[in-house]
LUMZA-854107 format. One record per residue (C-alpha): residue in three letters; x, y, z; residue number from 1. Coordinates in steps of 0.1 Angstrom, whole numbers, plus 5000, padded with zeros to 4 digits. Example, Ala and Ser with C-alpha at 12.3 -4.5 7.8 and 13.67 -1.06 7.14 Angstrom:
<atoms>
residuo:east:north:up:num
ala:5123:4955:5078:1
ser:5137:4989:5071:2
</atoms>
This chain:
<atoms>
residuo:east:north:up:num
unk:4485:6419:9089:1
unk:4520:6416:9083:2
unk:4538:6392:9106:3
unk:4579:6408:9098:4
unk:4600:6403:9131:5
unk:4598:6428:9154:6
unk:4626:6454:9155:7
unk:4629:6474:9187:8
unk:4644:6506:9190:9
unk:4679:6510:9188:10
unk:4711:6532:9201:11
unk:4726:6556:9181:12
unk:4755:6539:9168:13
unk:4786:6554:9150:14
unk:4805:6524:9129:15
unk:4841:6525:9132:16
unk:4871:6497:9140:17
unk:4883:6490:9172:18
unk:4912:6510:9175:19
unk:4926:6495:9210:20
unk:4963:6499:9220:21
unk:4990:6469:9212:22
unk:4992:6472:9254:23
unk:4955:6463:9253:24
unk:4962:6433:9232:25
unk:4985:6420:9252:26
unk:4966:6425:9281:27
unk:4942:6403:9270:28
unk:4963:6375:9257:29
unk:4982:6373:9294:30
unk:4945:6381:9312:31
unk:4930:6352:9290:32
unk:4960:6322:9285:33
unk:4945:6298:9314:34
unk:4907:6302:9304:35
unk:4886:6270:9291:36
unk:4876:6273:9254:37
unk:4847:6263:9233:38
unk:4851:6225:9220:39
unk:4844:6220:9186:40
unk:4805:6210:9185:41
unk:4796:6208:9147:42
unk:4816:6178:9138:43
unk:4801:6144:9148:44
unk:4829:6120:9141:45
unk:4848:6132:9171:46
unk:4843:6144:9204:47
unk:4877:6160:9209:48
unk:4884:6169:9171:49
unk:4901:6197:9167:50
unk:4901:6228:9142:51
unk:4931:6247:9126:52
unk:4925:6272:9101:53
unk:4940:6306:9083:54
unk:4948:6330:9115:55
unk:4934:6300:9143:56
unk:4946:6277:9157:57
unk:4938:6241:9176:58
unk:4912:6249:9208:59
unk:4916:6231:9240:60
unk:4894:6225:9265:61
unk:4909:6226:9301:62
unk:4882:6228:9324:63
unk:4877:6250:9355:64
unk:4856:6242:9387:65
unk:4827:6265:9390:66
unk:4839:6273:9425:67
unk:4870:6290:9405:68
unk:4850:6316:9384:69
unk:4852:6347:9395:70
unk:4819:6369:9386:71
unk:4834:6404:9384:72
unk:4824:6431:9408:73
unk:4793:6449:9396:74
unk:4782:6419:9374:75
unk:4754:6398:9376:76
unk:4765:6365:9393:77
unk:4742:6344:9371:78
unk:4755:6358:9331:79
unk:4783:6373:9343:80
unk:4782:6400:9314:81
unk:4757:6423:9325:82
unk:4757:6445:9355:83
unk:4744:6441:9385:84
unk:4708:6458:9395:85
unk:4690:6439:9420:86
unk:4703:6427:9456:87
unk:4682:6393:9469:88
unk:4682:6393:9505:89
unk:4677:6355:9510:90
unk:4694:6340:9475:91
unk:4724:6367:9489:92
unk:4736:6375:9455:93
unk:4729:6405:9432:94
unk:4714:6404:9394:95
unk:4708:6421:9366:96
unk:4676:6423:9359:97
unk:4666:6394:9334:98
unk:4685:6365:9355:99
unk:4663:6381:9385:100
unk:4633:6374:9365:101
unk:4641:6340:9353:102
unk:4651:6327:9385:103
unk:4626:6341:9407:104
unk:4593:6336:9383:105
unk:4581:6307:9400:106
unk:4581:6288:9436:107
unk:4588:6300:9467:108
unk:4618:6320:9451:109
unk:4590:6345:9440:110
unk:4584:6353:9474:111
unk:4619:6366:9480:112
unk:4631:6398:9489:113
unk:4646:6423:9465:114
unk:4659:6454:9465:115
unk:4674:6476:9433:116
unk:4707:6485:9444:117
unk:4713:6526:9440:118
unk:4743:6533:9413:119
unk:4764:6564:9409:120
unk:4750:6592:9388:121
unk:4783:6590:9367:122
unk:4780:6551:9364:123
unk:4762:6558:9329:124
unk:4764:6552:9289:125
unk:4777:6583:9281:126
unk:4806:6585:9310:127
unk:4814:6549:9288:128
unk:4822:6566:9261:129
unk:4857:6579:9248:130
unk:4859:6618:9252:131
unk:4890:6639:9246:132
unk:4894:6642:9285:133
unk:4918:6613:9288:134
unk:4911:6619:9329:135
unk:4872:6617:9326:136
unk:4872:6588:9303:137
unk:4894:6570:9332:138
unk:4870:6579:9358:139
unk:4839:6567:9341:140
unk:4855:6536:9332:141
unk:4866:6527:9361:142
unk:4835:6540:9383:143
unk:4813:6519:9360:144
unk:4836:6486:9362:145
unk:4843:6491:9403:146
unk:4808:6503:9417:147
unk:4786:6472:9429:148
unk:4764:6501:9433:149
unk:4749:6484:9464:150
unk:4744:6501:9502:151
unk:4724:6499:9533:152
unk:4690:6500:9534:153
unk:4686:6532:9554:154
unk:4716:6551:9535:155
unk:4704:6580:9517:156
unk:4734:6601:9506:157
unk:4750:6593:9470:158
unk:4784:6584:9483:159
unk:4802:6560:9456:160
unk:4817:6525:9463:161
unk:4846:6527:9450:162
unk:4865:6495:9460:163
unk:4866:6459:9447:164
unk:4882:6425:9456:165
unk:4891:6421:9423:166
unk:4915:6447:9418:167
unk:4939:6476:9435:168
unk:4921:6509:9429:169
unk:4914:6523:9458:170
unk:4899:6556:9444:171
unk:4884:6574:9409:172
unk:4912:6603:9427:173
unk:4942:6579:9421:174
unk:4929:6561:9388:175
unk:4926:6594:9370:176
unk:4962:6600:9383:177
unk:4970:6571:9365:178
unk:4955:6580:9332:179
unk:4971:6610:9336:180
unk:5001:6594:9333:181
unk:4996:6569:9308:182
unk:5001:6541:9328:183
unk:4967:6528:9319:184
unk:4938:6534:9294:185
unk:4902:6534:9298:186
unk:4899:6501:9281:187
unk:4924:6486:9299:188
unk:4910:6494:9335:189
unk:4879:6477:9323:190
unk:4899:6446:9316:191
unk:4919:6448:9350:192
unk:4884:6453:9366:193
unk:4876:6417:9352:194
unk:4847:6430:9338:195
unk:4856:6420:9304:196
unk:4875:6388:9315:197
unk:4857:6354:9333:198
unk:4862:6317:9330:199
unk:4835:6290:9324:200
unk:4829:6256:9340:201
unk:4839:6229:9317:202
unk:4806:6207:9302:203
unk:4816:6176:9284:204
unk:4794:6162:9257:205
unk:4785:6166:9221:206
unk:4765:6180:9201:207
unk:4739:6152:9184:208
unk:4727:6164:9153:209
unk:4719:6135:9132:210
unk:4697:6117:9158:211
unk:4714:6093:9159:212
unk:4743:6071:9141:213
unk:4720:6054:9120:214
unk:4710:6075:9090:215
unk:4673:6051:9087:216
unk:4665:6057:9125:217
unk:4675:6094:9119:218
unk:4651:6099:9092:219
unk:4623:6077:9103:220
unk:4623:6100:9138:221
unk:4627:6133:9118:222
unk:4595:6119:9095:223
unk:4571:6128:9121:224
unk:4574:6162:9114:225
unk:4582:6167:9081:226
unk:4555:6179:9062:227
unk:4541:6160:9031:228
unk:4546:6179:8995:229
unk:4513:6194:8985:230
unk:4498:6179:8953:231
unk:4491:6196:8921:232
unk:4456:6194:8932:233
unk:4463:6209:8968:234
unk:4484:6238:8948:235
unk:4453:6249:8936:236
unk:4434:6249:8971:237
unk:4467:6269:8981:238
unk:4458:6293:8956:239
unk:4422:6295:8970:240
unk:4433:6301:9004:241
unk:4460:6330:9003:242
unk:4432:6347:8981:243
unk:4408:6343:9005:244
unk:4433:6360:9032:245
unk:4449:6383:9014:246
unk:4412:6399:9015:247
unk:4404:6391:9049:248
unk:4399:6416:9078:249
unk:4401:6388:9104:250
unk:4427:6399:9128:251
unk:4413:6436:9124:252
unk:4377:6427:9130:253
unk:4387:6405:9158:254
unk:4419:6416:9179:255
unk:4405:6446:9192:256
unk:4386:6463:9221:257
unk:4353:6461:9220:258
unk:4325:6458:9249:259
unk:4307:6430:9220:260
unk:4305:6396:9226:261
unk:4339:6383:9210:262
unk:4326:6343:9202:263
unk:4298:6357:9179:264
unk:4325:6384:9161:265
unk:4345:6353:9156:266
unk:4320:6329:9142:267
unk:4308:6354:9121:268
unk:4343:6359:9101:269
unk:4349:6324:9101:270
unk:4315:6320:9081:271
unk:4325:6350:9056:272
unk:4360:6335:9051:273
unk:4345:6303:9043:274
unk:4318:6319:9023:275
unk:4343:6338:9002:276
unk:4366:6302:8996:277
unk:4332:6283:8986:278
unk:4327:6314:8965:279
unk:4362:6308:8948:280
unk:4359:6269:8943:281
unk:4330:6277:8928:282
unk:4338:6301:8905:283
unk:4372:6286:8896:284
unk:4355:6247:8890:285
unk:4315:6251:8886:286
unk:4312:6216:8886:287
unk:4335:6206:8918:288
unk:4316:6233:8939:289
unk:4277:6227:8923:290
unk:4287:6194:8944:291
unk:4306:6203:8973:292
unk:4275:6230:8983:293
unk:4244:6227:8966:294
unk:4215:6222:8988:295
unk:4243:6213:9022:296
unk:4248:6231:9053:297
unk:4278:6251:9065:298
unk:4286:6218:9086:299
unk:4284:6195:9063:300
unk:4315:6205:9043:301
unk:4333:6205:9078:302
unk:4359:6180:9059:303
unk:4366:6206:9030:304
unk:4373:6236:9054:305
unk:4395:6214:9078:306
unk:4414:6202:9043:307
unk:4417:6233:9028:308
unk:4433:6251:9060:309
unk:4457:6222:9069:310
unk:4471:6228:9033:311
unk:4480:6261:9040:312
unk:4501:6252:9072:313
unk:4516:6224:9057:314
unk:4527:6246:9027:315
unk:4534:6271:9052:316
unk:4561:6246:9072:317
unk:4580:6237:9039:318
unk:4586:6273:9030:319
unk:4586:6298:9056:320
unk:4592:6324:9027:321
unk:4556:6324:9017:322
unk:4527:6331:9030:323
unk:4544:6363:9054:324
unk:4512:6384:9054:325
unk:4485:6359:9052:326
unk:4500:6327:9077:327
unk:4494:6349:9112:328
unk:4456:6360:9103:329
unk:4456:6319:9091:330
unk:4467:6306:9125:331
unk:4451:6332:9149:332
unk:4415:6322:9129:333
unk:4428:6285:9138:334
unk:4435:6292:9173:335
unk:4399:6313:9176:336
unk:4381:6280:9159:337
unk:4396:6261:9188:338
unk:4379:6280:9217:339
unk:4350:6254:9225:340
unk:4323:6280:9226:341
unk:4335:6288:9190:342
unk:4334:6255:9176:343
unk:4301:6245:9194:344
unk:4285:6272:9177:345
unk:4302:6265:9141:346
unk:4289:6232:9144:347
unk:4326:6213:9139:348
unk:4362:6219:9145:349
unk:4385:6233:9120:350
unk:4417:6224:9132:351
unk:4432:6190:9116:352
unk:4468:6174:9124:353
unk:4493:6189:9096:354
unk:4497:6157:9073:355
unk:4535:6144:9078:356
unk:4552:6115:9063:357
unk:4551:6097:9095:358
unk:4516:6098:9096:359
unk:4506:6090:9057:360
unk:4533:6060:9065:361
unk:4517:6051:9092:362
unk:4486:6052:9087:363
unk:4487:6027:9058:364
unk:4514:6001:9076:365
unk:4543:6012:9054:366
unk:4568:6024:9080:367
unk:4594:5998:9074:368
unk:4602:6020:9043:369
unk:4620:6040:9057:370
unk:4643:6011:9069:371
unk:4651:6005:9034:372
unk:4688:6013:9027:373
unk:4674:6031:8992:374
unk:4658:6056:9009:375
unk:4692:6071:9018:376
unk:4703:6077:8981:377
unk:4664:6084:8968:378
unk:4664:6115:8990:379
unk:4699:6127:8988:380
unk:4700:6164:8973:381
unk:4722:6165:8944:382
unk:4745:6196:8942:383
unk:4768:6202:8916:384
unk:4796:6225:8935:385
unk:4825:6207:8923:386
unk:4818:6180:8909:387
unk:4822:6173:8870:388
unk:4788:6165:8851:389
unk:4795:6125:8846:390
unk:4795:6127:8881:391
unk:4765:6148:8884:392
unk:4747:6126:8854:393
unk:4757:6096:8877:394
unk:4741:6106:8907:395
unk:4709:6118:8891:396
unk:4703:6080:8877:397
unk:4713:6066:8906:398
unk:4687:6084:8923:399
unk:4660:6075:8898:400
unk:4671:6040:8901:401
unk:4666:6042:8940:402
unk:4633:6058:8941:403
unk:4619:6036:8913:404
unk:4626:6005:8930:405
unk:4613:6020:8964:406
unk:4574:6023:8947:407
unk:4577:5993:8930:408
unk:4585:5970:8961:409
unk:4564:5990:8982:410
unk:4530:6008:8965:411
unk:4502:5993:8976:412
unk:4462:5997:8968:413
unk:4463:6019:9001:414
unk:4491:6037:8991:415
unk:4499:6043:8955:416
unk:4537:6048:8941:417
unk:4526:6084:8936:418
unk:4517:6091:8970:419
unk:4547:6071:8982:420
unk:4570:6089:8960:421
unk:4554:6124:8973:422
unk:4565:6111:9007:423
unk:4599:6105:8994:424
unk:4602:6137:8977:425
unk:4592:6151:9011:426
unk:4623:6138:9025:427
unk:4641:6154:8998:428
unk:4627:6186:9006:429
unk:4638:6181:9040:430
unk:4670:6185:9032:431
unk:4669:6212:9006:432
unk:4655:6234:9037:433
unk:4683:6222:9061:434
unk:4711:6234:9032:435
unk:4691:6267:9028:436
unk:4681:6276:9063:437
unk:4708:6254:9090:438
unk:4739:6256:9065:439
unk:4750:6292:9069:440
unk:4754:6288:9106:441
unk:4779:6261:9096:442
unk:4796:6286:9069:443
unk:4797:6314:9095:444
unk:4811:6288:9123:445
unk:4836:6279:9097:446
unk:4844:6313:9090:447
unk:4847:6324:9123:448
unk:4871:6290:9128:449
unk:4892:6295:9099:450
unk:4898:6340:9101:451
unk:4899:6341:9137:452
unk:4925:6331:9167:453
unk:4905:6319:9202:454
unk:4927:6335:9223:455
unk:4941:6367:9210:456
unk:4932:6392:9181:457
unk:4956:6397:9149:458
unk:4954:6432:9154:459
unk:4933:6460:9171:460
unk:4911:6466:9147:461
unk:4903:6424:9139:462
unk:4900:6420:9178:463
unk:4863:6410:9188:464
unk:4862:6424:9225:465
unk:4835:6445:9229:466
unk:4828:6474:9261:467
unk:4794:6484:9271:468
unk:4789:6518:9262:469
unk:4810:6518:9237:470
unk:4790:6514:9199:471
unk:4759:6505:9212:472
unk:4772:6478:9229:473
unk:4751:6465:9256:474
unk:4779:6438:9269:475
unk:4816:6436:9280:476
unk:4832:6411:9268:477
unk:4875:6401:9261:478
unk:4881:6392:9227:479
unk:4884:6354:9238:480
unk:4850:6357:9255:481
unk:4835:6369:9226:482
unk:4846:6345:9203:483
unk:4828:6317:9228:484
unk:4796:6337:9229:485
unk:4798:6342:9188:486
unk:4808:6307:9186:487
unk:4779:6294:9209:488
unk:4754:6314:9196:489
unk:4757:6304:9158:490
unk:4759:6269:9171:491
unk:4723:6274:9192:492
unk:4710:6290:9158:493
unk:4724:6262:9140:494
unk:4706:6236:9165:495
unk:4673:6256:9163:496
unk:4672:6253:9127:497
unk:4681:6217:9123:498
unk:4650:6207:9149:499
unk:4630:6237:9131:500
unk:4602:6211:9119:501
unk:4597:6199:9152:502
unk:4597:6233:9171:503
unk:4568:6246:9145:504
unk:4553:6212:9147:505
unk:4547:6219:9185:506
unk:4543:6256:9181:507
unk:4515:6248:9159:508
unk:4499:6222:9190:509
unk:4504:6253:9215:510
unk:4488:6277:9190:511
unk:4455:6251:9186:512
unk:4453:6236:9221:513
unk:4419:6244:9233:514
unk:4428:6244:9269:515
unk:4460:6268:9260:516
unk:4441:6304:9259:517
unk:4454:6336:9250:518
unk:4449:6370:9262:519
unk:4449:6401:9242:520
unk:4475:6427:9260:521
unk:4494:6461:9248:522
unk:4531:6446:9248:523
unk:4541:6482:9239:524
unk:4534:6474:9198:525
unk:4501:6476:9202:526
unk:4477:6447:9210:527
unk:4491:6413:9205:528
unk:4478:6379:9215:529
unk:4500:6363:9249:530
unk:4498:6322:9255:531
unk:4519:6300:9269:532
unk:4537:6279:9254:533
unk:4543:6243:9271:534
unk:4554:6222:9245:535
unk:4580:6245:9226:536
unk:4592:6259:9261:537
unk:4602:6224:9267:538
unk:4614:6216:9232:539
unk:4635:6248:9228:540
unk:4649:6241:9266:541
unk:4662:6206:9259:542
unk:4680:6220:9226:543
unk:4698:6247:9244:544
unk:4707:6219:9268:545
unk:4725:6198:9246:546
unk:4744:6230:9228:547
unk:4755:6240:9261:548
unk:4763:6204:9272:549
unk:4784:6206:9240:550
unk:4804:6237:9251:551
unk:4826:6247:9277:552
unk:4808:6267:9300:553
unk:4782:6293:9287:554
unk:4788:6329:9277:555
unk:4760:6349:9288:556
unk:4723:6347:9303:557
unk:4703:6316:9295:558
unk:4666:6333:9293:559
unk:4644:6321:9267:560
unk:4617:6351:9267:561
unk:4582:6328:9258:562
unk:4548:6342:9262:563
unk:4557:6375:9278:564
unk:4559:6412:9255:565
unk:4588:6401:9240:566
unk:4575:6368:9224:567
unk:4538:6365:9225:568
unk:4531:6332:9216:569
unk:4546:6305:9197:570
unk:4537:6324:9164:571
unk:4556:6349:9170:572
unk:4589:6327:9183:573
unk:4585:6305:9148:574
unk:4585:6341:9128:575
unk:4615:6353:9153:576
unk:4635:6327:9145:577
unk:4626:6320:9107:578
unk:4649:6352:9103:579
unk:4682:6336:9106:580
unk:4686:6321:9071:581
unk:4675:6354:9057:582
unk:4705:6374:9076:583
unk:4731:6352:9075:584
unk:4725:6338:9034:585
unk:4734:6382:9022:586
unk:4766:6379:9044:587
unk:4778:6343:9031:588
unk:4772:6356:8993:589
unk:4785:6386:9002:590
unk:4818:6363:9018:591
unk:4818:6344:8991:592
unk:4821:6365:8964:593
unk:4854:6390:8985:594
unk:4867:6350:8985:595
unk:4861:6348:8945:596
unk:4877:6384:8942:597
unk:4909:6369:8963:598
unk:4916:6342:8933:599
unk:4907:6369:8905:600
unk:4875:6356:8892:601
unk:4857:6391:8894:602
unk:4860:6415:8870:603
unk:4896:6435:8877:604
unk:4878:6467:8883:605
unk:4861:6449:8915:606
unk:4899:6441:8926:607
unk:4911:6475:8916:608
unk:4886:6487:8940:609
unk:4889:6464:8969:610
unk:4928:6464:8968:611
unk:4929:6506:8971:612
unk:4898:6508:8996:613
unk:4904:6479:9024:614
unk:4942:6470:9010:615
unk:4929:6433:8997:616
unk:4899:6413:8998:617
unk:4911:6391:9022:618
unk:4914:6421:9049:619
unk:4882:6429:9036:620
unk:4870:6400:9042:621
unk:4881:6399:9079:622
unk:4866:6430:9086:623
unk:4836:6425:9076:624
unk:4839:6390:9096:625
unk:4851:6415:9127:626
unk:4824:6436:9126:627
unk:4795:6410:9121:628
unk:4808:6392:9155:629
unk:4815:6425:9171:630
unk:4781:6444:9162:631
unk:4759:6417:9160:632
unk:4766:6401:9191:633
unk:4765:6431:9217:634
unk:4739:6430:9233:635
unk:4720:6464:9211:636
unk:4686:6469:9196:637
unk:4667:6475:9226:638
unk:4660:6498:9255:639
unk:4667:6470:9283:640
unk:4681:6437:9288:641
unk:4648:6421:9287:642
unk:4641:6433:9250:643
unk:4679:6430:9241:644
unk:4713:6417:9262:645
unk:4726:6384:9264:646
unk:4695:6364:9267:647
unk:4691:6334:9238:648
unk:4662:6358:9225:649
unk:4682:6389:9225:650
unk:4711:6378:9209:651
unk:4686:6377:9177:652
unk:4677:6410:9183:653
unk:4714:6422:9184:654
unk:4720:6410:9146:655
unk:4688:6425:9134:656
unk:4700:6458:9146:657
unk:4729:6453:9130:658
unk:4712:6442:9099:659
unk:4697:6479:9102:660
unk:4729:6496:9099:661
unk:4739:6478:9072:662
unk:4739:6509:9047:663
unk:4762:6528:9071:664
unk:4791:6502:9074:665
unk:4824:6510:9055:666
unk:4819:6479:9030:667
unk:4785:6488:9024:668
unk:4800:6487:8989:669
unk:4811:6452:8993:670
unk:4776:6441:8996:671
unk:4757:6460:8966:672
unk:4786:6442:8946:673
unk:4776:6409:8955:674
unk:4741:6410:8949:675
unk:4733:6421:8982:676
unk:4692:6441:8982:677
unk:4684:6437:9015:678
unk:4673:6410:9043:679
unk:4637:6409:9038:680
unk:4637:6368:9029:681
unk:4629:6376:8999:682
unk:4648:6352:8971:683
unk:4664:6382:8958:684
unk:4682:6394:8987:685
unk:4703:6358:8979:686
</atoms>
């Protein structure tokens, strides 16, 4: 069983630049002078630092009451970017229909009424689309950016509301007139409608991403859930383990419909994928196994079984690579193993705490190590980008020096320098998988920064505004709304990756809880396992918190889809959001190597090519920059807003579909030159 994220279904999509007028662009830079903008959130040192960069410039960040926004007319009065479907009688707002969901799932707001407000049969995707008919394209527009689409309760007839407080149309009759005479486009009317145009409350705060300004408190709080390197002797447990998946039928034999009883299916495959691991100890050391089975009972090596499957989670933690077929059948045998009727019938309890270096530290009174001021240097990664080998020769020995003197003050009989120095590789790790995973948000952030202008697009087809209906998209946004939402979202991904140790680390409690049960369900991809999930709802939560406490206002809906048919269980929101180092890593390399073309280190050919196709790499560059933000940030890849949209779980969804288009783009060529084989995680694809 093969645990790949889910891709949902996605719009037919035709890849082209955004060819808005120069009247649009200026539109949008008078529309959008006196909005709030995004603070810079990555950079610790300074609250109020600001950024200036090729084609930006320095953000501010004026604040606005929230009494001062104004929701556009049609548009969901919670997100403000998606359109409006469902009237609350008591709340006396309308919403679309995820914010509906979010707000009134619990309490007494479940119990209110609500109605789904009737829309205009031309108020649809296609009518959004350009056509030749300069008039129709007017009148969709406009009917789909004016219509609140709401009316009384006992009106039957399909007569269209076609007036707003927002803007001086008065009917489709006289804004196809003015089409007709050029005075406005399609796009434009969408921008006058404020439907592509909204300010944001000012949040003050920062973003904390060191835990604090010590780095020894930092790492000593990060330690509980870092995962302890596996031994050379736990490598070859590893071994035994992904075998002993790789030729299981668990999730087959189990996660199905069946009038049997379930507990005695699942203690029965438990026994045969133990049998077949004492099988494979045995055959692989004769010795070691003669001793670990002869004349015992299947309880009696509770301590082996419980070793051997918290080494595969722990391994699994460390690299998120490995393990993609085997790791959910691993878990959901786990979670089974939990259920107390399960475990009272196996005779003991699988499930074991993943081993961190907290714990080992802990456990054996050594905690003040991490209070040394060596531990800093003895765990630093060492990367040779611009540096000069003296320099990198230096660092190496001063690293040697640090963790050497770290097992000689502090080995113990308890705790021998090699298991201490496993801890301190361990940290090490640590930051090898924050450089891999958390560091392309940064380099995309930067990027974004550096190529792009908060207020106002270089040209039409570098501008980052974005019209439902058009491409796919699901959202309307300006091109300075956009950039926040981009901006924002990067950041959150950046955030969710730096505290990914802890969100797996409570995943994997809500996974094994044996009071947390699951129920098997059809969430429309066949039969998949629904739980709640307590601790990482409340762990995710208070990291969107901070990022949005570090922003400006927030662009877009808030949802965080957990334990419905979008994300199972916490299994499923760990593999979701394992993906983000695997689609952003193609697009830096591919970045990086249109930057290495720019100062001629490619061969000329590459230059030849890049200078007659896109005009130079630079351009190149930006539009495939453009695009990314555009594409991969609208909203696309699903049938609804609950599967796709704004929400922090559909925003995910948006850049896998665009990851699915990929072949398609103009600059598909771009990428095969820089390596690029596809986002499958694999170490090849970077």
């Amino acid at each position: 069983m093969s645990f790949s994220p889910r891709k949902p279904g996605t719009f037919s999509e035709t890849v082209s630049t955004n060819g808005n007028s120069s009247r649009l662009r200026k539109l949008l830079e008078d529309d959008s002078a006196d909005s709030s903008t995004l603070a810079t959130t990555l950079d610790d040192s300074s609250e109020n630092e600001q950024y200036t960069g090729k084609g930006g410039h320095d953000e501010d960040s004026d604040s606005n009451s929230e009494d001062n926004q104004i929701v556009p007319e049609g548009f969901c009065v919670e997100c403000r970017d998606q359109r409006s479907y469902l009237f609350c009688k008591q709340c006396d707002e309308e919403f679309c229909e995820v914010c509906s969901a979010m707000l009134h799932r619990t309490g007494k707001r479940k119990q209110h009424d609500q109605k789904r407000l009737q829309r205009s049969d031309v108020d649809t995707e296609a009518n959004m689309l350009d056509t030749a008919n300069g008039t129709q394209t007017a009148v969709s527009s406009a009917s789909s950016a004016n219509h609140v689409g709401k009316k009384d309760d006992d009106d039957s007839d399909n007569e269209s509301i076609d007036k707003t407080s927002e803007m001086q149309v008065e009917t489709i009759d006289e804004t196809a007139e003015a089409t007709h005479d050029s005075k406005y486009s399609s796009i434009e009317l969408l921008i006058k409608s404020g439907a592509a145009e909204f300010d944001f409350k000012h949040q003050n705060g920062r973003l904390i991403t060191n835990g604090g300004t010590d780095f020894n408190k930092w790492i000593t709080e990060r330690a509980k859930y870092i995962p302890v390197r596996l031994t050379l002797n736990e490598k070859k447990y590893l071994r035994l383990i992904e075998a002993a998946l790789n030729v299981s039928e668990y999730t087959d034999k189990i996660d199905i419909l069946s009038y049997g009883n379930k507990n005695k299916r699942i203690v029965a495959q438990i026994k045969s994928l133990c049998a077949i691991l004492s099988g494979l100890v045995l055959s692989s050391d004769y010795k070691a196994g003669q001793k670990l089975f002869q004349d015992k009972k299947f309880e009696d090596n509770k301590e082996f079984y419980q070793k051997i499957f918290e080494i595969g989670r722990r391994y699994k933690v460390m690299n998120p690579e490995k393990m993609r077929g085997s790791y959910g059948k691993l878990m959901y045998l786990l979670q089974d193993s939990a259920i107390p009727q399960v475990s009272e019938m196996l005779g003991f309890e699988l499930v074991q705490p993943i081993k961190t270096v907290y714990s080992v530290l802990e456990e054996n009174g050594m905690l003040h190590v991490l209070e040394d001021e060596d531990i800093e240097i003895a765990t630093r990664e060492i990367i040779a980008t611009g540096k000069t080998r003296r320099q990198i020769q230096m660092e190496v020995k001063q690293k040697e020096r640090a963790l050497e003197s770290l097992s000689r003050n502090y080995a113990t009989a308890d705790l021998p320098a090699e298991e201490l120095r496993q801890c301190i590789y361990s940290i090490g790790d640590n930051h090898a998988y924050l450089r891999f995973n958390r560091d392309p948000c940064d380099r995309m952030i930067d990027y974004l920064k550096t190529y792009f202008n908060s207020k106002a697009a270089e040209s039409d087809d570098l501008s980052l505004s974005i019209f439902y209906g058009r491409n796919g998209s699901r959202l309307s946004h300006s091109h300075q709304a956009q950039y926040r939402y981009v901006l924002q979202t990067l950041t959150l991904w950046r955030e969710v990756l730096h505290d990914m140790f802890m969100l797996w680390y409570k995943a994997d409690q809500d996974l094994l809880s044996k009071n947390n049960r699951y129920r098997l369900v059809d969430t429309g991809q066949g039969l998949n396992r629904v739980q709640g999930c307590p601790q990482v709802s409340k762990a995710i939560h208070t990291v969107l918190h901070r990022t949005q406490k570090s922003c400006n206002g927030w662009v877009g809906s808030s949802v965080i889809h957990l334990g419905d048919h979008n994300v199972p269980n916490a299994l499923m929101f760990i593999d979701k959001y394992n993906q983000i180092a695997p689609i952003l890593n193609p697009i830096v390399r591919c970045l990086e190597f249109i930057e290495s073309a720019a100062r001629g280190q490619v061969d000329p050919k590459v230059r030849e090519y890049m200078d007659s196709a896109f005009g130079d790499p630079e351009h190149l560059l930006k539009l495939v920059l453009a695009d990314f933000f555009r594409s991969a940030f609208d909203g696309s890849g699903a049938d609804n807003f609950f599967d796709a949209g704004s929400c922090i779980d559909g925003r995910l969804t948006s850049a896998w579909n665009w990851c699915s288009q990929i072949e398609k783009k103009p600059y598909f060529p771009a990428f095969l030159l820089s390596g690029f084989v596809g986002f499958n995680g694999s170490s090849d694809a970077y």
